[in-house]
TORKESE-136794 format. One line per 10 residues: for each residue x, y, z of C-alpha. Coordinates in pm, 1 decimal. Layout:
X,Y,Z; ...
***
This chain:
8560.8,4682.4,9258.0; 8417.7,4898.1,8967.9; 8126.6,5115.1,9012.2; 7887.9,5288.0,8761.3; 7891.2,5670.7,8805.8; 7746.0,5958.7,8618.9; 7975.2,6203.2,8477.3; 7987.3,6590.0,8448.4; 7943.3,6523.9,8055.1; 7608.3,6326.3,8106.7
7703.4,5998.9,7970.6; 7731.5,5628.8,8246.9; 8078.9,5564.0,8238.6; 8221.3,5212.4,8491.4; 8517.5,5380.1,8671.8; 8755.7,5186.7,8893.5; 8753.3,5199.6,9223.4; 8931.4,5403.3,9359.1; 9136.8,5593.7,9069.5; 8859.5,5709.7,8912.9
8883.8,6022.5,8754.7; 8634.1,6204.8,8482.1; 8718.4,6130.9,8092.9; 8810.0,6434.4,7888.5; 8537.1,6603.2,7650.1; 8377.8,6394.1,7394.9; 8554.1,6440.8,7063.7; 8900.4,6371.7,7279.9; 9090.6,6153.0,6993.1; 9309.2,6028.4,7245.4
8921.9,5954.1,7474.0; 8787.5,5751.8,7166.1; 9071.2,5537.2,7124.3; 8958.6,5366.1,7410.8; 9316.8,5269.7,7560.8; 9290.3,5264.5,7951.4; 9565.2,5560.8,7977.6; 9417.3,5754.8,7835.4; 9193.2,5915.1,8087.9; 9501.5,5976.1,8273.6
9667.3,6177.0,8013.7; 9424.3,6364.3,7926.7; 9381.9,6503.4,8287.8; 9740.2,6541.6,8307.8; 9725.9,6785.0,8059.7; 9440.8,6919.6,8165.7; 9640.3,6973.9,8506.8; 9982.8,7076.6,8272.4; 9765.2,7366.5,8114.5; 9601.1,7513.7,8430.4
9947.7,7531.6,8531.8; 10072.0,7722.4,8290.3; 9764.7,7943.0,8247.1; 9813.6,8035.6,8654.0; 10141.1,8103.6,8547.1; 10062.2,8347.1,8344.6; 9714.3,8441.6,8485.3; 9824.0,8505.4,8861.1; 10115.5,8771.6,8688.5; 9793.1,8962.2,8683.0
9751.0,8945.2,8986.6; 10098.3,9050.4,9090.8; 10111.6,9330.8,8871.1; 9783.8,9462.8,8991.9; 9898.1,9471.4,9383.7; 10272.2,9618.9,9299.5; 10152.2,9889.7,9093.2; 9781.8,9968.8,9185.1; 9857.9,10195.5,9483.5; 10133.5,10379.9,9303.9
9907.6,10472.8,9037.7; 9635.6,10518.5,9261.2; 9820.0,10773.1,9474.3; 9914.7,10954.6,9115.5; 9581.7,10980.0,8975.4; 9336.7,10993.9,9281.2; 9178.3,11307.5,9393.8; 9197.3,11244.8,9750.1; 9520.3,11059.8,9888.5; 9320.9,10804.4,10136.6
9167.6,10681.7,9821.6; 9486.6,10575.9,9704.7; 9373.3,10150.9,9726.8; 9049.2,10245.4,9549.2; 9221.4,10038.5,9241.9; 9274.7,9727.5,9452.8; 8975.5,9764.0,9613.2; 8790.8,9772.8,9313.7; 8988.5,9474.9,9186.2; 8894.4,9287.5,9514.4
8528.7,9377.8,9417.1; 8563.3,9210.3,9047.2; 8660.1,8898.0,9242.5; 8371.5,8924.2,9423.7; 8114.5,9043.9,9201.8; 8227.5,8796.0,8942.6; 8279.6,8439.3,9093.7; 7895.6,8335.1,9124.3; 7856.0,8414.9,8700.8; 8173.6,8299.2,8633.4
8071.7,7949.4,8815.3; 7694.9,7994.7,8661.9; 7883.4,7998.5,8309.0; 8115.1,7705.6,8407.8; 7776.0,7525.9,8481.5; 7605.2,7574.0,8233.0; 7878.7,7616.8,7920.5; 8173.0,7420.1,8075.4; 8418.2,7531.7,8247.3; 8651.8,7639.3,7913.8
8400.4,7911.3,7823.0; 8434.7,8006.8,8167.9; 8813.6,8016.2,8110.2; 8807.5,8257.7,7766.3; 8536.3,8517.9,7926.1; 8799.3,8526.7,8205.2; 9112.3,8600.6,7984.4; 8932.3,8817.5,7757.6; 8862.8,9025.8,8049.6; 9258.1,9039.1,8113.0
9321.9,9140.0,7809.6; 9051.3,9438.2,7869.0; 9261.3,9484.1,8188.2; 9575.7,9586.7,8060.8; 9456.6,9794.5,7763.0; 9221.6,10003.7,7972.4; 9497.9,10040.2,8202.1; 9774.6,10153.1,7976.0; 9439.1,10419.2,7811.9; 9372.2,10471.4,8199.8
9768.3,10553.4,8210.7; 9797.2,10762.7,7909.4; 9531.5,11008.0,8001.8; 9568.0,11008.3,8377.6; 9215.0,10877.5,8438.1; 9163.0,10783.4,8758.4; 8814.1,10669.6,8707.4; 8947.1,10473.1,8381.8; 9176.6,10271.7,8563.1; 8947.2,10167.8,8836.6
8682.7,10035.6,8561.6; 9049.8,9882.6,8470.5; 9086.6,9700.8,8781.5; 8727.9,9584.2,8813.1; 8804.4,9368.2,8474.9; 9166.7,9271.2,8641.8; 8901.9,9150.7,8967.8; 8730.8,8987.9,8696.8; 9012.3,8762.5,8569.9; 9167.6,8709.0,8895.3
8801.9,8521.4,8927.0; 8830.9,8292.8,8730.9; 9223.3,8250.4,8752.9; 9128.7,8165.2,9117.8; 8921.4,7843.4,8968.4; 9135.1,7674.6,8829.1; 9234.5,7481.2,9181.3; 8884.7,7371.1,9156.9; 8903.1,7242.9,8791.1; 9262.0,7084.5,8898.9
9083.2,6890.0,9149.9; 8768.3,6738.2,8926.0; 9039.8,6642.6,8701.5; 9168.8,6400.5,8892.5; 9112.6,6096.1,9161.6; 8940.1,6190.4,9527.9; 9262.4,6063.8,9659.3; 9499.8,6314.5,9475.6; 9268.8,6601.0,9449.8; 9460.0,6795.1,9770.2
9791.8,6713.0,9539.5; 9604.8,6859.8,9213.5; 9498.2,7143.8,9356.0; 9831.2,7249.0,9517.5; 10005.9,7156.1,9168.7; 9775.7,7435.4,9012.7; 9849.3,7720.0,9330.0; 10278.5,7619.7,9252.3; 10268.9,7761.6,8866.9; 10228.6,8094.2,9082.0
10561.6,8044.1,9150.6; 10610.5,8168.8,8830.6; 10399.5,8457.9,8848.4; 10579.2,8588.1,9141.4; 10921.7,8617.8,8976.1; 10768.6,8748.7,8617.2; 10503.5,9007.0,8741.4; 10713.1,9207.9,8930.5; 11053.1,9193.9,8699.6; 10785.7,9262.1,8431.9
10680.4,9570.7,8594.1; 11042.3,9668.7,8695.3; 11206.1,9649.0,8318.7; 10853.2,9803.4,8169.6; 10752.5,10088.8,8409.1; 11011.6,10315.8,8231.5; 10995.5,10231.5,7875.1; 10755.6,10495.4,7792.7; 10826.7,10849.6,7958.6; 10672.9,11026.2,8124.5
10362.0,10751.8,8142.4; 10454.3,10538.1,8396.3; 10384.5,10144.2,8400.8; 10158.1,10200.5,8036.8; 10424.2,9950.6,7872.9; 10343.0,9755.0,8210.8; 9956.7,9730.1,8173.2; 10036.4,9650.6,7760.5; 10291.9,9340.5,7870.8; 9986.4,9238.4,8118.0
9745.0,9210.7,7800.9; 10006.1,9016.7,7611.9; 10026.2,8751.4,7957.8; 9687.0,8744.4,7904.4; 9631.1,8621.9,7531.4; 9895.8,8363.4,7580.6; 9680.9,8233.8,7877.7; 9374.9,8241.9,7632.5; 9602.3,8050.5,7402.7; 9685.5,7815.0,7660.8
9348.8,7699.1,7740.4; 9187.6,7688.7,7410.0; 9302.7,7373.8,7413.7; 9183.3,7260.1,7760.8; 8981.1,6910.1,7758.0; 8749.4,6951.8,8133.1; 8403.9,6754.6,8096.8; 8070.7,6963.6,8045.7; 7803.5,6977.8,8300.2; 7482.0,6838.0,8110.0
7151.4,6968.6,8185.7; 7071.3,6696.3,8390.8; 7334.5,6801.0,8674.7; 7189.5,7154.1,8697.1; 6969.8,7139.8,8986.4; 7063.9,6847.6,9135.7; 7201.1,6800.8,9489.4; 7103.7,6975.3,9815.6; 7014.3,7328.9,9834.0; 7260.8,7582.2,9888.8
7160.8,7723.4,10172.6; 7179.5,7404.0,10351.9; 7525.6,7290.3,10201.2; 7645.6,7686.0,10383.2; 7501.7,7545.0,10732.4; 7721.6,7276.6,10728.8; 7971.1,7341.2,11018.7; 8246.9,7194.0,10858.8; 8174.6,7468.0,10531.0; 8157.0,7709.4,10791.2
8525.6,7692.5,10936.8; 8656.4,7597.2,10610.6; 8516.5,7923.7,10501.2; 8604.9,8119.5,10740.8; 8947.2,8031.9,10709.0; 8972.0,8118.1,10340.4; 8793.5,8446.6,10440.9; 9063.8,8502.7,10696.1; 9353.4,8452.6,10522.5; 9265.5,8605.8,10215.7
9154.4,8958.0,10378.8; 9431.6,8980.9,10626.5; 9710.2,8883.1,10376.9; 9539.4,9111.8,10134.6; 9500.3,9366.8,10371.1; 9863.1,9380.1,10466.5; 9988.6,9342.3,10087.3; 9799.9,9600.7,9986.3; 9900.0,9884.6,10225.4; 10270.0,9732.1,10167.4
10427.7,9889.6,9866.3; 10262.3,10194.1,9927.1; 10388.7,10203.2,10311.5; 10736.7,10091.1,10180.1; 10709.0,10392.4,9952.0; 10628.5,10626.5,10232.8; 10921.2,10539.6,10447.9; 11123.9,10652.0,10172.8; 11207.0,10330.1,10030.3; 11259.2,10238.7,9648.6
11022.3,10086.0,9403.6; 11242.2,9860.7,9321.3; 11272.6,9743.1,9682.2; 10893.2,9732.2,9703.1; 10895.2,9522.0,9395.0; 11144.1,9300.3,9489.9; 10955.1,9287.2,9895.3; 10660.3,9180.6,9684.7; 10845.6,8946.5,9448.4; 10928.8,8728.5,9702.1
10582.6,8787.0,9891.8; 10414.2,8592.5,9560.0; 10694.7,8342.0,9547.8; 10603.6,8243.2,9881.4; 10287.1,8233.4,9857.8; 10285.4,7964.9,9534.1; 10658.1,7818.5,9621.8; 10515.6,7561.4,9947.8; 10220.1,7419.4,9641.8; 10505.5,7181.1,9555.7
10438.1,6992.7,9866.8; 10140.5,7196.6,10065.1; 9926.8,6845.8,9876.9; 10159.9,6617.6,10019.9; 10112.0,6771.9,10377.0; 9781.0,6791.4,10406.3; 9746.1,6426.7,10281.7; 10027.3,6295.5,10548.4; 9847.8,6562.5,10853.5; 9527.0,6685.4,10725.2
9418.3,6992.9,10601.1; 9331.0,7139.1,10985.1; 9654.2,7137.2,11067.4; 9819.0,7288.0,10775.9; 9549.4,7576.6,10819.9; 9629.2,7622.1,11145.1; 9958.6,7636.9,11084.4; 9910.2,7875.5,10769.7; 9711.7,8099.5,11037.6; 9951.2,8149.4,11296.8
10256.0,8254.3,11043.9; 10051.5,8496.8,10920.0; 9992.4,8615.1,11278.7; 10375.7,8621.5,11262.9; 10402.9,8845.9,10968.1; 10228.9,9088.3,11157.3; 10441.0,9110.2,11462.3; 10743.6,9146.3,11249.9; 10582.1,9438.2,11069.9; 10539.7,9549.4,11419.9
10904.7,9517.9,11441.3; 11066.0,9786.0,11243.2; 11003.2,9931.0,10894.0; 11314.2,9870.5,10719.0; 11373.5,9648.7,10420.1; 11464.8,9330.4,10616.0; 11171.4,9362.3,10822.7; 10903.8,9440.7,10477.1; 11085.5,9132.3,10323.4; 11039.9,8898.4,10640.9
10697.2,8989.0,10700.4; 10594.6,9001.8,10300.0; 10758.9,8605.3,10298.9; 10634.3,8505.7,10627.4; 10227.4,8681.0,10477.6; 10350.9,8465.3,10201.9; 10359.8,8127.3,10343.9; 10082.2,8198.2,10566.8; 9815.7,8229.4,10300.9; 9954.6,7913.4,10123.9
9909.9,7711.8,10413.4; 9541.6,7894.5,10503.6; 9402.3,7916.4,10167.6; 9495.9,7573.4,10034.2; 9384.1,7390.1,10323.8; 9088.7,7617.9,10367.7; 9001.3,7503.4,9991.5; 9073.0,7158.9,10054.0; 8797.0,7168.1,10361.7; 8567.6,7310.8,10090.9
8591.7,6966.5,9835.1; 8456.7,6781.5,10164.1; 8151.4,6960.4,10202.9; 7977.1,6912.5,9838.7; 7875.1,6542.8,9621.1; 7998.9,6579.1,9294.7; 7692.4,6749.2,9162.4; 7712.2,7012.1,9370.5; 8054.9,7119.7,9308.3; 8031.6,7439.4,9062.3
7763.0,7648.7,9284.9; 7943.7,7541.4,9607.3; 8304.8,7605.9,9515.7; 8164.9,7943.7,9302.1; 7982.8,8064.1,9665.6; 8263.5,8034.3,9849.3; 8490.7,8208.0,9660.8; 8239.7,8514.5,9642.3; 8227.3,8455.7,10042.0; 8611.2,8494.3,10060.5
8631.6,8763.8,9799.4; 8307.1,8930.1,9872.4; 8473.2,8964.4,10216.2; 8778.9,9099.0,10087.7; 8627.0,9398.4,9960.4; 8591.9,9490.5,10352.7; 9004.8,9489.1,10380.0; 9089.4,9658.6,10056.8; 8854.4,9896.7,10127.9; 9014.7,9995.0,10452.7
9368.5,9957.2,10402.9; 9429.4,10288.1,10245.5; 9242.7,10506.9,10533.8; 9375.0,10286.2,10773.9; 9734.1,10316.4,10624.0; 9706.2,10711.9,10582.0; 9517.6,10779.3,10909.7; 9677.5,10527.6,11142.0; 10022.2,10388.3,10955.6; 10185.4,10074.8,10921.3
10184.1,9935.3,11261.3; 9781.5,9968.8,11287.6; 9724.4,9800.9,10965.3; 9965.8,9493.6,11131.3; 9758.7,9531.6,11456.3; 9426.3,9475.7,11281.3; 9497.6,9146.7,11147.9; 9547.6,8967.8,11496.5; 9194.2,8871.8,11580.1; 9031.8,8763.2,11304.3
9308.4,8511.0,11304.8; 9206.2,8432.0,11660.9; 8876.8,8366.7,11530.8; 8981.6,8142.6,11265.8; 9163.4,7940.4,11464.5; 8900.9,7956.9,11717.0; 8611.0,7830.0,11470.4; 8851.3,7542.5,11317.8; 8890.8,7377.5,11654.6; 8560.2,7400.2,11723.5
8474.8,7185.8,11387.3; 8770.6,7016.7,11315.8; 8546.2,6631.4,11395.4; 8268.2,6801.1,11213.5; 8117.8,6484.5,10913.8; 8275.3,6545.7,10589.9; 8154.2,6444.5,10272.3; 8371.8,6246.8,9979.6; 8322.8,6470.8,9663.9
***
């Protein structure tokens, strides 16, 4: 049965039922040769590219969390405010989700993507400046373009999903989170075969190699073909406020909040505390290496699960090993027990923060996709700053095992408030 729908780019399209999915841009050669595949190539390359460009993009990420703290520490006039870098990178995130999404909505969601990966570029150059001259208040402003990035890096799940079918959007999305697989092996080799190369300035090659990650990503998603919003989509659907009330929005966002902050919160303060019990860098790289590649590796199937048992589950499940992380950090403070708890974090934020964005596609109709999915990443990253902000007094005052201590019961909670709404309505989006 074929239905008439509007699209994202304005125009009445007739879209079977059910593997519909939105055309690519107008001016798509492979669009306006009308064959019937080729709506579904065009979003798989849409999906290819976002792929690749997390790839890239999330080595950003990486390099920012193995090597903010270190240079923090060096620069910093105070030691507790050695996380002021991450912190400030958590409040980029924040600050910049609701005008990255207001950009997306209004200019499509490519413009979006180059003001994003022009601000990465910014990042490393700043950094490797920042670096250079041992300005500590240079490489924070450094950071808050890295936050910046990381943004908009962070929507590309979200573009995965409108890219494709209602039915495969959980398997889209995932696909996009598993090219940080990637990132997780290259950001912290890059930063172990570049932090060297110029003496005495350590990690300034880093920061340069970061710049260079992100003009390939630019060049990556030049080419992107995601329909454009047209005027007429701009205030429609229900207000915000009452798409927030929605108890179902509620726990899905709580969730995200929870297992963003406390896996943050523990990363953070985790090459830095390896570092203080007298371990390597390269051991703290290589405890953080496999931290990323667990937290992008389970995307190859997270999709699949939450289609066969629902996205509940798989948060509930993503809760409760990061609850586990935290006990073995409790554990001891040698390698073996970083590495266990940094994969076990891992896994744990997969499972949380997948689902947890999942939940958010059934809370919003199509029109209301951009504001929704743009507030609720400012929720969970606006939230964040709260954890980066007090994992380096919290590590320096308290140590290790308080910062694993702290994470326990807001994971209670989460679990607590997904129960609670787990038969809450959902909407199809």
């Amino acid at each position: 049965m074929a239905k008439t729908e509007g699209a994202e780019d304005g125009f009445e399209r007739v879209i079977p039922a059910p593997f519909a999915a939105p055309p690519a841009e107008v001016g798509d050669p492979i669009a306006e040769a009308g064959t019937s595949a080729a709506p579904a190539a065009a979003n798989g390359n849409a999906v290819a590219r976002l792929t690749i460009a997390q790839a890239l993009g999330g080595a950003n990420n990486v390099i920012a969390y193995a090597t903010g703290a270190i240079v923090g520490e060096m620069f910093a006039p105070s030691k507790a405010l050695a996380t002021m870098p991450i912190s400030i990178f958590v409040v980029g995130m924040a600050l910049c989700t609701i005008p990255a999404g207001s950009i997306a909505q209004r200019y499509g969601r490519r413009a979006a993507f180059m003001t994003g990966t022009t601000s990465g570029i910014l990042t490393g150059l700043l950094a490797s400046v920042a670096v250079l001259y041992g300005s500590f208040v240079l490489f924070c402003v450094a950071m808050f373009f890295g936050g910046a990035y990381a943004a908009v890096i962070l929507s590309f799940r979200f573009a995965a999903a409108d890219c494709v079918a209602t039915d495969r959007r959980a398997r889209a999305l995932s696909a996009v989170m598993a090219g940080g697989v990637f990132a997780g092996v290259l950001g912290p080799q890059l930063v172990t075969f570049t932090m060297d190369l110029w003496q005495p300035y350590l990690f300034a090659v880093t920061y340069l190699a970061q710049a260079a990650l992100a003009l390939l990503s630019m060049t990556v998603l030049a080419g992107i073909k995601i329909p454009s919003p047209e005027s007429i989509h701009k205030s429609a659907g229900r207000p915000l406020f009452e798409i927030a009330r929605q108890p179902r929005f509620i726990a899905a966002a709580t969730c995200g909040v929870v297992s963003y902050m406390m896996m943050n919160l523990v990363m953070t303060s985790a090459p830095l505390a390896m570092k203080l019990c007298g371990l390597s860098l390269t051991s703290a790289n290589l405890g953080l290496q496999w931290h990323v590649i667990a937290m992008y590796g389970p995307s190859f199937f997270t999709g699949i699960l939450i289609t066969r048992f629902g996205a509940p589950i798989i948060v509930t499940i993503g809760l409760g090993l990061i609850g586990a992380a935290a006990i073995v950090g409790l554990t001891g403070v040698d390698i073996p027990h970083f590495w266990l708890s940094l994969t076990l974090l891992g896994l744990g934020w997969n499972f949380g923060f997948v689902g947890a964005s999942t939940l958010v596609l059934e809370c919003h109709r199509p029109e209301e996709r951009t504001k929704v999915q743009s507030f609720n990443d400012f929720v969970v990253f606006g939230s964040m700053v709260i954890g980066s902000f007090a994992s380096g007094g919290l590590l320096t005052a308290y140590g290790w095992n308080a910062v694993c201590l702290v994470t326990l019961p807001p994971l209670a909670l989460a679990a607590l408030a997904l129960a609670v709404t787990r038969n809450a309505p959902r909407l199809a989006s």
